[in-house]
C-alpha positions, 0 to 999 in steps of 0.5 A: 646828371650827364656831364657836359664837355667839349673835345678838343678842335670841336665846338660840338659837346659830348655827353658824358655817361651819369648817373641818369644813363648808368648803360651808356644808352644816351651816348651810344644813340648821340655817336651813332645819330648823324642829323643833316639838314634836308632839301625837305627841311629848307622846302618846308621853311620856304613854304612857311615863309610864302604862307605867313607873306600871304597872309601878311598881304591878304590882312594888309589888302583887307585893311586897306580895302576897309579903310575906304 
């Protein structure tokens, strides 16, 4: 099981070699793995908010149409 800790000034914790990963192999990929958050990431996040508010007025809009 890997150990988890916080470095000192960071509130990132580091992954510890255990007994699950004896080579290391985990914390040589976490160190050299560097993840940012894209214009592609926020485009599909838009799109899946303009998706689920047109299907919002497309149920409300057949709601209201049944209703009459």
């Amino acid at each position: 099981m890997a150990a988890h800790h916080t470095r000192p000034g960071s509130a990132t914790p580091t992954v510890r070699s255990g007994e699950d990963d004896p080579l290391g192999i985990g914390k040589a990929i976490s160190a050299a793995t560097q993840v940012s958050v894209g214009a592609g990431l926020w485009l599909l996040t838009l799109a899946g908010l303009v998706g689920a508010a047109t299907a919002a007025l497309i149920m409300l809009s057949r709601y209201r149409a049944a209703a009459r």
